[in-house]
C-alpha positions, 0 to 999 in steps of 0.5 A: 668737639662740641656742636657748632649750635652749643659753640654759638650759644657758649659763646653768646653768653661768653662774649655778650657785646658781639652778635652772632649771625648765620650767613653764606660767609664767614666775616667780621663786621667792626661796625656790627659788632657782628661774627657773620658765620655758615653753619654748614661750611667745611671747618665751620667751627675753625672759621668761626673762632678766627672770625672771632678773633678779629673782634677779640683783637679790634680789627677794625679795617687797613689801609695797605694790603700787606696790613690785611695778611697781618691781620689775618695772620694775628687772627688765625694765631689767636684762633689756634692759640688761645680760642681752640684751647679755651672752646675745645675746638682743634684748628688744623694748621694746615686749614690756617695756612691754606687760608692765609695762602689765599691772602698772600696770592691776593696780595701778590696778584695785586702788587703785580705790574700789569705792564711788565708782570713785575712786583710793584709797591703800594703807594697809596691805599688801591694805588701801586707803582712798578719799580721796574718800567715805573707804571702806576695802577690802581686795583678794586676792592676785589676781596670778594670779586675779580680783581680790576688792575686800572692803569693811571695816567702818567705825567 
């Protein structure tokens, strides 16, 4: 496997239109053009052809939660099929899984009643309603930080 330092400069010159740029994280930024990545994290050079991806394939943002596992499903495809392949770079399936298993409890944590502890569907972007007692709450950004689940007013 090539050095993440020869990967990055590959894929400077492949992909002139998007910047690369160290950070604490590794994420895509539609507005920047810019692959955010941590040369020194586990797995870095996996991450970084996924956060890729997400350029390669327009990712540019969702509306509903269930549409960002899809994009990080469609990404991390992309990855291992197409990028690792082409960049020499193995994906271990199981790295891909894993990660995507961090959306899937995200996105289940989200669409959870707090009232009855009963999955709800999403009604609106951040606003969820409980099929079973019929509460509706609105849920914070919380990618990145702890999720807030605010109930609404009832009419």
């Amino acid at each position: 496997m090539p050095s993440i330092r020869s990967t990055i400069k590959r894929l400077q010159d492949d992909f002139p239109g998007y910047h690369f740029e160290v950070a604490g994280e590794f994420w895509w930024s539609a507005a920047a053009q810019t692959v955010y990545y941590d040369p020194k994290a586990p797995s870095s050079q996996a991450f970084l052809l996924h956060e890729l991806s997400h350029a390669i394939l327009a990712h540019e943002g969702y509306t509903r939660d269930i549409e960002l596992l899809k994009l990080e499903r469609d990404a991390w495809h992309y990855a291992k099929s197409v990028l690792s392949q082409e960049y020499d770079i193995a994906i271990d399936a199981e790295l891909a899984e894993d990660n995507l298993d961090t959306y899937r409890q995200w996105l289940h944590n989200r669409s959870t009643c707090p009232r009855c502890n009963t999955t709800g569907l999403q009604t609106k972007e951040q606003i969820y309603h409980c099929l079973a007692c019929g509460h509706d709450w609105r849920v914070n950004e919380a990618r990145l930080c702890a999720l807030r689940r605010y109930s609404l007013q009832t009419k």
